[in-house]
C-alpha positions as CSV (number, residue, x, y, z in Angstrom):
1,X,40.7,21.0,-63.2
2,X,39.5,17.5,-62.6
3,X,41.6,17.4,-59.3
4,X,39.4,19.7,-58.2
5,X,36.4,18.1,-59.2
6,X,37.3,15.3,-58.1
7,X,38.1,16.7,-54.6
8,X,34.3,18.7,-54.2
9,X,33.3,15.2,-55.4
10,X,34.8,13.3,-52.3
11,X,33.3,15.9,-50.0
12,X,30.5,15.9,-51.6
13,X,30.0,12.1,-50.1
14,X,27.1,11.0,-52.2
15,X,25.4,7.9,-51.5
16,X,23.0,6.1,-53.7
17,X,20.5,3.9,-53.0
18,X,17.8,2.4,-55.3
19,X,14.3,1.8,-53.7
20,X,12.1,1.0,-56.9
21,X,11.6,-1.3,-60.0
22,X,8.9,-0.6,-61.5
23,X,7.0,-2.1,-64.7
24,X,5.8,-0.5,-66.8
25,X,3.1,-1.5,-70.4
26,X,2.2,1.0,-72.7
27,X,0.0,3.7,-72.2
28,X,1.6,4.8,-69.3
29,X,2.2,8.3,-67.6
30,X,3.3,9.1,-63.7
31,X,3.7,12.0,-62.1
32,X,7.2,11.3,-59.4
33,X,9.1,12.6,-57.0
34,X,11.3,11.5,-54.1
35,X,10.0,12.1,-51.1
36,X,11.5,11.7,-47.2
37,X,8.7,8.9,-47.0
38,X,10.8,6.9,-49.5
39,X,13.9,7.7,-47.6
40,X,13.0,7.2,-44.3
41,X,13.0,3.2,-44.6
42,X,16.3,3.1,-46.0
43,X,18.1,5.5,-43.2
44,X,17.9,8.9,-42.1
45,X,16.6,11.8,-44.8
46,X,19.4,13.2,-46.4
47,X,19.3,16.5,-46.6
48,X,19.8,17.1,-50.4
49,X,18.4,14.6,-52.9
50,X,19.1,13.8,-56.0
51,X,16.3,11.5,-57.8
52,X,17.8,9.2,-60.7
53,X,16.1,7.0,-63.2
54,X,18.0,3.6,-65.2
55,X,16.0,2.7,-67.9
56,X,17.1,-1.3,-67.8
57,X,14.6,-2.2,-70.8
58,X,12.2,0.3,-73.4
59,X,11.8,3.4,-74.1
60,X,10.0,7.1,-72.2
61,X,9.9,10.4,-71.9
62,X,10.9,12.1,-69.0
63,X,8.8,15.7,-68.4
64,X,9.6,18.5,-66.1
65,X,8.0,21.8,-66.2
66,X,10.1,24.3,-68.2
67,X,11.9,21.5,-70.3
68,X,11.7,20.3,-73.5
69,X,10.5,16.6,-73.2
70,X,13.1,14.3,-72.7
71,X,13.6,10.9,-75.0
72,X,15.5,8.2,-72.9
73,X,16.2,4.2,-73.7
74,X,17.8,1.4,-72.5
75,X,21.4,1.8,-71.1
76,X,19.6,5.7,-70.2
77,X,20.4,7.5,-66.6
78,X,18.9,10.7,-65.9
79,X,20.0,12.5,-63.0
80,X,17.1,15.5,-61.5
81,X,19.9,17.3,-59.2
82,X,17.5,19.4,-57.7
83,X,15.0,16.7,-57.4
84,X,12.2,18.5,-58.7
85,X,8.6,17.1,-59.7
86,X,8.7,15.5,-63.0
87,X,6.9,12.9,-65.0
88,X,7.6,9.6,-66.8
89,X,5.6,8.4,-69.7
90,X,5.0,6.1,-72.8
91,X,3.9,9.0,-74.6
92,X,3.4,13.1,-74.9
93,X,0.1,14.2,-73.9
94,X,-0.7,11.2,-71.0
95,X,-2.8,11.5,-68.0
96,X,-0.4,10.9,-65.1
97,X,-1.4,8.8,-62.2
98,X,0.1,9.7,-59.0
99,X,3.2,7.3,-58.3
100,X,2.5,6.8,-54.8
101,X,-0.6,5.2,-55.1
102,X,0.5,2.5,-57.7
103,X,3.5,0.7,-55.8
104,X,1.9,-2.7,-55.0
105,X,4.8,-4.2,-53.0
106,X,7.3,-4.1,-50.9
107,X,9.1,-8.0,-51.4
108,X,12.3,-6.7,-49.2
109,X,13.3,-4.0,-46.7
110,X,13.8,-1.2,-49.2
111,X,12.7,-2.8,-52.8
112,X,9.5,-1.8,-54.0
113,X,7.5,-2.8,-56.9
114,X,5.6,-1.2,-59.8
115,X,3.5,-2.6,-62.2
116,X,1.3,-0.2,-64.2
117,X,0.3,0.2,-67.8
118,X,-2.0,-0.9,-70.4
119,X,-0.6,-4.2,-71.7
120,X,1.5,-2.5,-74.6
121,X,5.3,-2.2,-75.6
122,X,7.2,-2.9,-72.1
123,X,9.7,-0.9,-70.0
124,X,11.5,-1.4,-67.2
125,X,12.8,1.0,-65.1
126,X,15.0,1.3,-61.7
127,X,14.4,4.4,-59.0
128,X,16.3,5.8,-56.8
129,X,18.2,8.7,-55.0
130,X,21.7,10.0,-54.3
131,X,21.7,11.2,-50.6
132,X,24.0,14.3,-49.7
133,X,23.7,15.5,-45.9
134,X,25.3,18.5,-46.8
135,X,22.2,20.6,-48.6
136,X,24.5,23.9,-49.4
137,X,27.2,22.6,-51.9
138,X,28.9,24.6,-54.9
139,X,28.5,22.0,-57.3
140,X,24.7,20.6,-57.0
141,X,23.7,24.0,-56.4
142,X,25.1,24.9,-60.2
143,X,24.0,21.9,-62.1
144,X,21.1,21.9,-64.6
145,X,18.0,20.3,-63.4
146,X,18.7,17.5,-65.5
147,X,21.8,15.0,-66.6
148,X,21.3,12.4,-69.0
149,X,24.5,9.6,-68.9
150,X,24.9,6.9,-71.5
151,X,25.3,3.3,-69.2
152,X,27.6,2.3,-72.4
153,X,29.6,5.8,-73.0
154,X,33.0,6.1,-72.2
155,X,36.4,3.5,-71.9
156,X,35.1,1.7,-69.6
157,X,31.4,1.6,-71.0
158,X,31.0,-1.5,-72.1
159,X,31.9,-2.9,-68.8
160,X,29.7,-0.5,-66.8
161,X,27.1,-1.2,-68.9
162,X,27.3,-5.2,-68.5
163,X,27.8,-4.6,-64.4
164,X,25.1,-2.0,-64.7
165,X,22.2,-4.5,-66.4
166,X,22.9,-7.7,-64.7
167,X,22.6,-5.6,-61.2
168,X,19.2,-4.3,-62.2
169,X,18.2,-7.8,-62.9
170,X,19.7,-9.1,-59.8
171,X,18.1,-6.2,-57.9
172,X,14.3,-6.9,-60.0
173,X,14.7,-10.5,-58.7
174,X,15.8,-9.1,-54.7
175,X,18.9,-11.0,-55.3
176,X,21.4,-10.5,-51.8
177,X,23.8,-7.5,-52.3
178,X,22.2,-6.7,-55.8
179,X,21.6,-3.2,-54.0
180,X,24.9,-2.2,-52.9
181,X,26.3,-3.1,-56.5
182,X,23.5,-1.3,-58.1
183,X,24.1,2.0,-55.7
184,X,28.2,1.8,-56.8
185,X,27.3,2.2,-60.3
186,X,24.8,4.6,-59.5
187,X,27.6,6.7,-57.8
188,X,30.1,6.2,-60.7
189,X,27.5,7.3,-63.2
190,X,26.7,10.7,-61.6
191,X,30.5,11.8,-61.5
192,X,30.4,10.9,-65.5
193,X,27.5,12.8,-65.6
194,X,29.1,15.6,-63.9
195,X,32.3,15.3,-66.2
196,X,30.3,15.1,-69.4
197,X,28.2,18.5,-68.6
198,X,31.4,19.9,-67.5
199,X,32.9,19.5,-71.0
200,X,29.8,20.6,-72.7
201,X,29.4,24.2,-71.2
202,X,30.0,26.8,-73.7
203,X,32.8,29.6,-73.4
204,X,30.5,32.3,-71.4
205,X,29.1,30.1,-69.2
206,X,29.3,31.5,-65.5
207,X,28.9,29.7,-62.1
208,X,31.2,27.2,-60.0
209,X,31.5,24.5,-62.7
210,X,32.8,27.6,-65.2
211,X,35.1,29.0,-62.8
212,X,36.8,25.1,-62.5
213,X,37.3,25.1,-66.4
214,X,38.8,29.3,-66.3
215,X,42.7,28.8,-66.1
216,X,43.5,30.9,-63.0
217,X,40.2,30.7,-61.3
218,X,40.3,27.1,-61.4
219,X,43.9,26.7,-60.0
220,X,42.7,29.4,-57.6
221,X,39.9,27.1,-56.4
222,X,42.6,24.2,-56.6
223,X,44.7,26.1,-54.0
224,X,41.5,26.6,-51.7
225,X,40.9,23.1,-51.9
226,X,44.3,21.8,-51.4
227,X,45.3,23.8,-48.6
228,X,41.7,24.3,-46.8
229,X,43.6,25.5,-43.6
230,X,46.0,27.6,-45.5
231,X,45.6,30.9,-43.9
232,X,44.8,32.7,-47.7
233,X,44.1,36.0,-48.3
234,X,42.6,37.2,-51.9
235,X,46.3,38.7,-52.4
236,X,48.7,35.6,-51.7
237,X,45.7,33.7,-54.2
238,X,46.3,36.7,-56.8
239,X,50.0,35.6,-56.2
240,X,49.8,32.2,-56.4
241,X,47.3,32.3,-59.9
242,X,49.5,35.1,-61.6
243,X,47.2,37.8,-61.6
244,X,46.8,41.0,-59.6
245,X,44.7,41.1,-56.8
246,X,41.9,42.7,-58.2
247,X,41.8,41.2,-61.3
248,X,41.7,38.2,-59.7
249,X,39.0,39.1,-57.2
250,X,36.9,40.3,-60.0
251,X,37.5,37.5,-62.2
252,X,36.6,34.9,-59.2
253,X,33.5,36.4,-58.1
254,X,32.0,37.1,-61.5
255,X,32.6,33.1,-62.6
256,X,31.4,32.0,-59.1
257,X,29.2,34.6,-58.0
258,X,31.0,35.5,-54.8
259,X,34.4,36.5,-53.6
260,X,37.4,34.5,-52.9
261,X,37.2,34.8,-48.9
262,X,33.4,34.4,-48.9
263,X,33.6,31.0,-51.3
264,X,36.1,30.0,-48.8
265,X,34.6,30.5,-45.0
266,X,31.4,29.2,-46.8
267,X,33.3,25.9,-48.1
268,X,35.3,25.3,-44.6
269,X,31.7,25.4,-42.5
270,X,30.3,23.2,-45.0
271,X,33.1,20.5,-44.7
272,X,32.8,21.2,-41.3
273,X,29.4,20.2,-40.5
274,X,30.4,17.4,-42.4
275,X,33.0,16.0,-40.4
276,X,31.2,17.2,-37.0
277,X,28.6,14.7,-38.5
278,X,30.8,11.6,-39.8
279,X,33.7,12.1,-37.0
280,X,34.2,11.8,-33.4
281,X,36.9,14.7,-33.6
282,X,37.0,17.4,-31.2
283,X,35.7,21.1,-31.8
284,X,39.2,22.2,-31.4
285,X,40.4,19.6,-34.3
286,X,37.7,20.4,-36.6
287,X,38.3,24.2,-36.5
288,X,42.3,24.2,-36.8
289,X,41.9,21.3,-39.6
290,X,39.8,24.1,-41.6
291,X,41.8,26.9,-41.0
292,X,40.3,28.6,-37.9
293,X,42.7,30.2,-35.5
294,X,40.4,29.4,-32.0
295,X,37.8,27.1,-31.4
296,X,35.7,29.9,-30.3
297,X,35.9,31.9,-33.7
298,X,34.8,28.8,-35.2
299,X,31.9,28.7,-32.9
300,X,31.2,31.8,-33.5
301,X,31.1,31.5,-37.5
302,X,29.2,28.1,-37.2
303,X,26.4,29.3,-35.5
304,X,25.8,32.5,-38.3
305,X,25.9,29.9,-41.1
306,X,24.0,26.8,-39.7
307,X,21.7,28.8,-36.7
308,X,23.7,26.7,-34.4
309,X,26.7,26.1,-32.1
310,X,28.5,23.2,-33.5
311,X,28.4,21.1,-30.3
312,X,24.5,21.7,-30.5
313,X,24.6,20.5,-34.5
314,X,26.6,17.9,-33.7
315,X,24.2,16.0,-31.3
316,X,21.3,16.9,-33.0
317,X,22.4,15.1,-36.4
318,X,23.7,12.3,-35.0
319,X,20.3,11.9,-33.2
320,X,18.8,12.2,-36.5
321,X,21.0,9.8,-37.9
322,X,20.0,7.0,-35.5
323,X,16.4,7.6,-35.7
């Protein structure tokens, strides 16, 4: 099971980066998002975001519509994976200032500063984003719109948390290479997040992160995984798994919502665009690494699932990713 997560982890290709520290004195309430205008200075807009808090010092609440109000600390993460609107505050029941129009400085090329409040109890918090360029991805797509992580939980948490604190400091005082530190943990810390909700789902739970815990629909995404350019057929998966065919089928597509072919042509495209993106591999070598039998079928699939041929997607990102 965690092979598996592990692997959609790795193609995931997260990366973090951490814009803002911000200061804050009780009362205080903002109203937050990420936006591309915070990404744009750090690199090209990703095209999925995830926003993330670290509460380094203090206490908050964190609001989003539709959820109960949530109490975080220091040695706190939250994770929005769908980076929806939210708001941080001292208190319930705040007036919240737009965020935007309270960063007073920019001291480096990517820090910004916040200081904002009304002289009270203080808290100090770090911002930031994990970047995904891939937008379509089975596991962001079934996570809850929040993930809280402990800094300290865990065998290792002591340490994390100890690497974790003195980063945010560094990175509060624009210490050199404080950021890329701070981003690593950041990184580590979602995938613990990820783990931890993982192990919390109850028994009926359906959706992609279910079908990873179900003993033969998990091996059966295993085998998708493992053997991307496998040429699999629901059958020789019902084989491999133990099950007959159509129990298999209907146990894979009521746990991840579609069926076992359709999961997999979606997955291969998405990796695809991925490494049309990161690699200078050819057409040809991107479609047999996946699976596809001619360069022109994968063409042809490409350009119903992204709107264009992959040559055209290719130069186009890249031209993105410069700018």
């Amino acid at each position: 099971m965690m092979d598996t997560l592990s692997d959609v982890l790795a193609a995931v290709r997260l990366c973090a980066v951490s814009f803002l520290h911000a200061e804050f004195t009780a009362p205080w309430c903002i109203a937050a998002q990420v936006v591309p205008e915070d990404c744009r200075p750090l690199g090209a807009v990703p095209a999925h975001i995830i926003a993330y808090h670290y509460v380094v010092d203090g206490q908050l609440y964190l609001e989003l519509p539709g959820e109960p109000a949530l109490p975080l600390q220091a040695g706190d993460m939250v994770l929005l994976p769908r980076n929806d609107a939210h708001r941080l505050t001292s208190a319930l029941g705040l007036r919240a200032a737009p965020v935007d129009e309270l960063i007073q400085t920019v001291d480096s090329p990517g820090l910004a500063r916040l200081r904002y409040g009304g002289g009270g109890a203080a808290t100090h918090v770090i911002c930031g984003f994990l970047g995904c360029e891939v937008a379509d991805n089975p596991l962001l797509a079934t996570l809850p719109a929040m993930l809280r992580v402990r800094v300290d939980d865990g065998p290792t948490g002591v340490w994390v948390e100890q690497s974790f604190h003195l980063a945010a400091a560094e990175f509060a005082a624009a210490s050199l290479g404080s950021s890329t530190v701070l981003n690593k943990l950041a990184e580590l810390l979602f995938v613990e997040a990820v783990r931890h909700h993982l192990a919390s789902l109850p028994a009926e739970q359906t959706g992609w992160l279910a079908g990873l815990r179900d003993p033969f629909v998990g091996k059966g995404l295993a085998l998708l995984h493992g053997r991307l350019a496998a040429p699999w057929t629901t059958a020789a998966l019902a084989r491999e798994v133990g099950l007959s065919r159509s129990a298999f089928a209907e146990r894979f597509s009521k746990l991840i919502g579609q069926p076992p072919m359709s999961y997999l042509a979606h997955w291969r495209l998405q990796l695809a665009a991925a490494r049309l993106r990161d690699s200078g591999d050819s057409l040809a070598q991107i479609a047999y690494g996946i699976g596809y039998e001619s360069e022109a079928a994968f063409n042809r699939a490409f350009k119903r699932e992204f709107g264009l041929p992959p040559a055209t997607w290719r130069k186009r990102h890249a031209t993105a990713g410069r700018a």
